[in-house]
Backbone bond lengths (Angstrom), bond angles and torsions (degrees), N, CA, C in turn:
res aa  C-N    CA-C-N  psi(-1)  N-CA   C-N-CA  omega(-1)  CA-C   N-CA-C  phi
1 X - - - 1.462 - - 1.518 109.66 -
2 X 1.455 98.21 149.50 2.032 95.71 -171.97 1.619 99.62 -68.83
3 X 0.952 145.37 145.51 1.386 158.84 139.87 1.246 124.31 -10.80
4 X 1.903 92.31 -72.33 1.749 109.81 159.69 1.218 124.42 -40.51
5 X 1.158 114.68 -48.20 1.655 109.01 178.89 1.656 124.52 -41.55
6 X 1.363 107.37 141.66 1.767 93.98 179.44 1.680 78.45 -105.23
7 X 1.685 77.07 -166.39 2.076 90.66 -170.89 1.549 108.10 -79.05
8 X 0.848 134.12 35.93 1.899 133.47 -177.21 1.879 86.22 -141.46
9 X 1.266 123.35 3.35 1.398 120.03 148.43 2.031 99.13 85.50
10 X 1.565 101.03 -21.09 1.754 95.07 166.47 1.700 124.16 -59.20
11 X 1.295 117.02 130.52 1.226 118.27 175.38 1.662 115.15 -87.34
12 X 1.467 105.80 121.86 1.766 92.05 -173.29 1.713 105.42 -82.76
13 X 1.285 124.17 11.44 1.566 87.05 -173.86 1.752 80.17 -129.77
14 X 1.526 126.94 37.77 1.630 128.56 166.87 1.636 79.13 -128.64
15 X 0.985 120.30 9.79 1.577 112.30 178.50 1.673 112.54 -101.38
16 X 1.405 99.13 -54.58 1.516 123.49 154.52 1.784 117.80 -29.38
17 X 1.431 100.10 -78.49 1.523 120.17 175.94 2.035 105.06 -48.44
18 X 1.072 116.32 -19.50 1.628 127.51 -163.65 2.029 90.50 -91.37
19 X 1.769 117.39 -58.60 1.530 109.27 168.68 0.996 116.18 -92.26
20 X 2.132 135.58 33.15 1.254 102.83 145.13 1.754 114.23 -91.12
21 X 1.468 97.02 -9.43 1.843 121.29 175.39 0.871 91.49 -58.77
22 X 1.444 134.77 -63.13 1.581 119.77 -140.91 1.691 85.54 -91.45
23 X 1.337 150.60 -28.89 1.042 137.64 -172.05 1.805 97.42 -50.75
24 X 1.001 87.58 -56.72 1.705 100.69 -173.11 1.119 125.86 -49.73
25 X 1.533 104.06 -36.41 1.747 127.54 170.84 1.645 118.11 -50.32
26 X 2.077 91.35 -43.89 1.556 98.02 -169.95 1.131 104.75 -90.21
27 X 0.961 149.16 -37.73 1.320 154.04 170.24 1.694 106.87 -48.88
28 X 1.020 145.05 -54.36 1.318 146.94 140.24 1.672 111.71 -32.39
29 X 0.689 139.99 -92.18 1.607 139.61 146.88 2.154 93.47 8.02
30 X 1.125 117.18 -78.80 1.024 137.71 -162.36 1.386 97.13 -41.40
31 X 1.325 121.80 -65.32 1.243 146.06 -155.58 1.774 103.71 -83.65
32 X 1.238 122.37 -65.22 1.271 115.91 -169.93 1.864 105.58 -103.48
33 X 1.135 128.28 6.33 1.513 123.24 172.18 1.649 109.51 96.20
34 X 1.431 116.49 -153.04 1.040 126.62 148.20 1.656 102.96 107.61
35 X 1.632 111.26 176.06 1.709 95.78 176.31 1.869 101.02 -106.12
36 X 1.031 124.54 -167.91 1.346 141.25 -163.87 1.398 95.89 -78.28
37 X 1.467 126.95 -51.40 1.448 124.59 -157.36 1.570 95.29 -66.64
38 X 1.427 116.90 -40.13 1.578 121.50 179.85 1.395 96.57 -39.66
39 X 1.619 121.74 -69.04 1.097 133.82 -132.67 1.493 118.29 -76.39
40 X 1.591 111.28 -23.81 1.094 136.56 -167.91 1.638 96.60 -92.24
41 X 1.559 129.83 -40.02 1.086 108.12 149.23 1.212 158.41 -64.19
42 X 1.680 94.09 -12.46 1.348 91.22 -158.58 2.279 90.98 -97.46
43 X 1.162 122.49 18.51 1.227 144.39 -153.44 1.733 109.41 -140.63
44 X 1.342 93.01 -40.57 1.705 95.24 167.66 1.310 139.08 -40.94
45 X 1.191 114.20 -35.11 1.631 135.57 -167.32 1.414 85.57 -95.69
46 X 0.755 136.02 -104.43 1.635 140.88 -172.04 1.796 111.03 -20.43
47 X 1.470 115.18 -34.38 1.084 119.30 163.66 1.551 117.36 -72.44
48 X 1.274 134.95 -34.07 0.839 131.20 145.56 1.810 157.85 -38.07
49 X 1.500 78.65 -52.27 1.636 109.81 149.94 1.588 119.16 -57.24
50 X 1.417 112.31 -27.44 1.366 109.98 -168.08 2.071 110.06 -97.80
51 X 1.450 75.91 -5.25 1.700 84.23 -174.43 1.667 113.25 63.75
52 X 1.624 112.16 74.06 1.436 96.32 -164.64 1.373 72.63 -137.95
53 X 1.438 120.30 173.87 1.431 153.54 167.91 1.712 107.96 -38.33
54 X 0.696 133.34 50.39 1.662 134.84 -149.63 1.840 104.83 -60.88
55 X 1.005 107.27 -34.93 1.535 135.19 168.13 1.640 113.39 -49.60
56 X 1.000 114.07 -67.56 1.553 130.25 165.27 1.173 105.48 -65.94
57 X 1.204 139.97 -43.15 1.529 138.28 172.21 1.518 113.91 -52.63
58 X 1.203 114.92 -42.32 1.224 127.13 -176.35 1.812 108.71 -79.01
59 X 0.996 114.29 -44.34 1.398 126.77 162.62 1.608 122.02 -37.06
60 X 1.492 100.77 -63.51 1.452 106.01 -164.25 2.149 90.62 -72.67
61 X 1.403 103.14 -56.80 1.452 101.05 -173.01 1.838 106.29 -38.59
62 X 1.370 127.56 -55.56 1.440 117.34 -150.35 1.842 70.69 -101.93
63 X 0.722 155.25 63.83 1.861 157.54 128.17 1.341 91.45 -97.51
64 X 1.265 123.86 -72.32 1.040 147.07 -144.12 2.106 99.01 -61.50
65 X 1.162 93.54 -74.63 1.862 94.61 -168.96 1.560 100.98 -76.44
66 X 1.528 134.47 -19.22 1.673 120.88 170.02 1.643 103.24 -80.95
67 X 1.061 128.99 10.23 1.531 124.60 168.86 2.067 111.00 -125.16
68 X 1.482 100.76 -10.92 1.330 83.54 -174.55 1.308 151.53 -32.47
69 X 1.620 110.28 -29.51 1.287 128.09 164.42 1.428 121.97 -60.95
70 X 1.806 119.35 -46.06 1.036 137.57 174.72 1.847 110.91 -61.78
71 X 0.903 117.20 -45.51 1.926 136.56 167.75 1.579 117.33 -60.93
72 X 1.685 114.06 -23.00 1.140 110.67 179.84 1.666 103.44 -99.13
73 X 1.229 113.79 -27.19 1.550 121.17 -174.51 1.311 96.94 -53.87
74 X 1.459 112.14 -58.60 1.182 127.15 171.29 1.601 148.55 -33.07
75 X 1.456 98.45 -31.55 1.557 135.96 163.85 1.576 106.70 -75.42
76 X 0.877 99.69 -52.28 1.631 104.32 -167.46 1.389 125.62 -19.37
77 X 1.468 96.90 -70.34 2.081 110.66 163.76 1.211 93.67 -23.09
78 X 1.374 115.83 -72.03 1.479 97.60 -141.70 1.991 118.98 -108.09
79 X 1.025 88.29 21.90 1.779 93.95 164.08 1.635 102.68 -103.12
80 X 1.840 87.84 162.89 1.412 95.32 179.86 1.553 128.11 -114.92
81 X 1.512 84.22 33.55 1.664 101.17 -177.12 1.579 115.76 -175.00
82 X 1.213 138.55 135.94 1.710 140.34 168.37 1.581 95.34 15.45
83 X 1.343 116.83 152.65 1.067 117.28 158.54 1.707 117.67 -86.18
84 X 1.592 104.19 -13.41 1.586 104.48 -165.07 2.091 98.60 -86.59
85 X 1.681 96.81 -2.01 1.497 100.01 175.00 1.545 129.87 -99.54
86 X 1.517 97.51 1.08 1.570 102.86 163.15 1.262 122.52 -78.28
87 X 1.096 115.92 125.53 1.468 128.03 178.79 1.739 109.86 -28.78
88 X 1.628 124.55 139.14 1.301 107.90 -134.23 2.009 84.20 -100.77
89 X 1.461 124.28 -3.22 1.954 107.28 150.29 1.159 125.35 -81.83
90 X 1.388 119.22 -19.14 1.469 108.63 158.34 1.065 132.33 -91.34
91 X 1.601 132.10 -11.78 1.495 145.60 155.33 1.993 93.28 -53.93
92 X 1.430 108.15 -70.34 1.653 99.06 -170.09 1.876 103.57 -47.27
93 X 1.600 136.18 -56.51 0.919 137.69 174.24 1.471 116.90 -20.49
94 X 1.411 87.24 -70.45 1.715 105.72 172.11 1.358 127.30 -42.30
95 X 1.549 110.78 -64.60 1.383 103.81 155.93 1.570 142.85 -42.46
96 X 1.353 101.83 -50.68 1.529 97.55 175.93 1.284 124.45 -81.86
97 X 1.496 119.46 2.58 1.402 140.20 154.08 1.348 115.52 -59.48
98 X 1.555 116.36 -58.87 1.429 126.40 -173.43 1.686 102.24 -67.38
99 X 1.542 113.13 -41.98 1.512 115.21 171.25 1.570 103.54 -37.79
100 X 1.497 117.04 -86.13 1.304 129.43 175.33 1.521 120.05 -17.52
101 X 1.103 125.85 -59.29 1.568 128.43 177.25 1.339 106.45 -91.45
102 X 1.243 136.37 -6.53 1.550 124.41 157.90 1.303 120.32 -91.52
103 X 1.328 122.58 0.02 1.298 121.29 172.39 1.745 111.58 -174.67
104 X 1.244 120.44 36.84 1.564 131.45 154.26 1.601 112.20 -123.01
105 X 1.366 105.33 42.52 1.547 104.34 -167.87 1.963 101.60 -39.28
106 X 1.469 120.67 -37.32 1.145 120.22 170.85 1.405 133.43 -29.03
107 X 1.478 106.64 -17.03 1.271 102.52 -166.97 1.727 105.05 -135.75
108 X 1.030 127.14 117.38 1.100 148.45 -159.95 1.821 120.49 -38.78
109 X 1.350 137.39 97.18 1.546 130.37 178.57 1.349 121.72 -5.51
110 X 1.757 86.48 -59.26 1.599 91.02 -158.43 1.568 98.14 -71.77
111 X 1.458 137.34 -32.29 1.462 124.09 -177.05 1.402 90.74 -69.44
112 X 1.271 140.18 -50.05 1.649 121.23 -153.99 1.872 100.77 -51.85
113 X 1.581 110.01 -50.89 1.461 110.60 -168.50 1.460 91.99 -66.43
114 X 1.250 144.21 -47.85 1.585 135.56 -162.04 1.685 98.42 -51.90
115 X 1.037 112.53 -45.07 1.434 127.82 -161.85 1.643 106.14 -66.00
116 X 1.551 84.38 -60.50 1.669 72.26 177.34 1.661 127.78 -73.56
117 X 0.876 86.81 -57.20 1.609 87.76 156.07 1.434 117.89 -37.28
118 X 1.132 162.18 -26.92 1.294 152.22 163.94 1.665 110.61 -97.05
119 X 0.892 119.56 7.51 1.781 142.23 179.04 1.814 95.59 -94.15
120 X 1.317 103.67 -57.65 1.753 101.18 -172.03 1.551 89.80 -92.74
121 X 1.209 152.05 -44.39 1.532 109.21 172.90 1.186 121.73 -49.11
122 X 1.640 132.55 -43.65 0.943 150.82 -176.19 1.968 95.17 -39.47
123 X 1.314 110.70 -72.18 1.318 129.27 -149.73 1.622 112.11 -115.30
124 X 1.578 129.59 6.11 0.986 125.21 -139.18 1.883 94.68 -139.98
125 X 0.966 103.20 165.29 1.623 101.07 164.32 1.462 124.43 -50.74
126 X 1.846 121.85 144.15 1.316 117.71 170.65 1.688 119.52 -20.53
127 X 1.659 121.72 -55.51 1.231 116.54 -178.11 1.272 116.81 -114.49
128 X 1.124 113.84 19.97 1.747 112.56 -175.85 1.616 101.37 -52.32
129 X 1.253 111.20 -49.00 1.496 113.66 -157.10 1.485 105.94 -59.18
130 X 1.515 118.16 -36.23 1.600 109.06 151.03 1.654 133.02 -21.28
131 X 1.130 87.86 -59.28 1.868 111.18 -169.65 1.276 99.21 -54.68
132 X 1.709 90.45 -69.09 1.742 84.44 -170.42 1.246 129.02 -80.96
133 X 1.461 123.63 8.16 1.561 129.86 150.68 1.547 106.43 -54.29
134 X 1.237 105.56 -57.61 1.657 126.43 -176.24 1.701 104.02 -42.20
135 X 1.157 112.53 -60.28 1.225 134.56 -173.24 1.519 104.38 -59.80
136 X 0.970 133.63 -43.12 1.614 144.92 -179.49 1.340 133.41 -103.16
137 X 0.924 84.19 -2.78 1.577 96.21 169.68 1.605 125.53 -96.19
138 X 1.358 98.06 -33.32 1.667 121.53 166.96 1.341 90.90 -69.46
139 X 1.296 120.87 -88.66 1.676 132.22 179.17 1.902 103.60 -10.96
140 X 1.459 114.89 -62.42 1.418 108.46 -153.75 1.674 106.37 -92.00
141 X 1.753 123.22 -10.55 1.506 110.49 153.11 1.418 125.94 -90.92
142 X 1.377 109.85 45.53 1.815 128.80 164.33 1.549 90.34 -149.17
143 X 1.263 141.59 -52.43 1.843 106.60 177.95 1.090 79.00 -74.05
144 X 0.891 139.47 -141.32 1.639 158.21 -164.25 1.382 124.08 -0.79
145 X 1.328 119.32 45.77 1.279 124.27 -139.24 1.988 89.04 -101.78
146 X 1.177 104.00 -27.59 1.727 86.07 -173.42 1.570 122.65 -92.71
147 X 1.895 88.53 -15.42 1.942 97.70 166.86 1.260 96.79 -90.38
148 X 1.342 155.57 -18.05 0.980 149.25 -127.08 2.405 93.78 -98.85
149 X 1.951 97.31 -51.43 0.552 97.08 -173.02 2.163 117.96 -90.33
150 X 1.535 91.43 -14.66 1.624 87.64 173.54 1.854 119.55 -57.72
C-alpha cells in the first residue's frame, strides 16, 4: 500500500500535483478563453504524465470555470480591488481556492489555503502568496466558519 495515502484512500501529494495542473489549467483558460472540456484536454496528457489525481484535476478545472462568476461574487468582500485586477496566478489560485471551500467541504480549509498558497509562491509573484493568504483566510473564517473555529 502507498504510504501517502491516508485512510479515506486520497493521496495528498497526487492531490497537490492535480492543483498545481489545474492552477495552470486556469490561468491558461484565463489568458486564451475557451470551455473546460477544451482545457482539460488540452492539460490531460501532461496530467497524466505527471501521475497526479486526474479526477480531482478535472473537478476543480470544470468547478472552477462553470461557476466563475458565482466564485468571483464571492471574492469580492474580501479583495482590495476588481477582481479582473488581480494578477491573473493569483486570481486562478484564488478561484480554485474559493471553488474548494465553497463546495469540497470534503476537503479540509486549512489544506485548500496551504495549497494555494504554495501554488502562487511556487508560480506567482515574489509576494502574491501574501495576498492570497490575506484574501483566504478572511474568506474561509465566514465559509468555513465552524472548522475554521474548532
Amino acid at each position: 500500500m502507498n504510504q501517502r495515502r491516508r485512510p479515506d484512500g486520497i493521496d495528498p501529494v497526487l492531490r497537490g500535483r492535480a492543483r498545481r495542473r489545474a492552477l495552470q489549467a486556469i490561468y491558461a483558460w484565463q489568458v486564451a478563453g475557451g470551455d473546460a472540456k477544451q482545457v482539460i484536454a488540452q492539460f490531460a496528457h501532461e496530467q497524466a504524465r505527471e501521475i497526479a489525481d486526474l479526477e480531482y484535476f478535472e473537478d476543480l478545472v470544470r468547478g472552477t470555470i462553470g461557476r466563475v462568476a458565482q466564485l468571483d461574487d464571492a471574492l469580492v468582500p474580501y479583495l482590495d480591488r476588481e477582481v479582473a485586477q488581480v494578477d491573473p496566478i493569483e486570481r486562478a489560485a484564488l478561484r480554485i481556492a474559493t471553488y474548494e471551500l465553497l463546495h469540497r467541504p470534503d476537503v479540509p480549509y486549512r489544506v485548500v489555503l496551504n495549497e494555494a498558497i504554495d501554488s502562487t509562491k511556487r508560480f506567482g509573484s515574489e509576494h502574491g502568496h501574501t495576498y492570497v493568504n490575506g484574501v483566504l483566510d478572511r474568506a474561509a473564517a465566514e465559509w468555513r466558519a465552524p472548522e475554521a473555529k474548532a
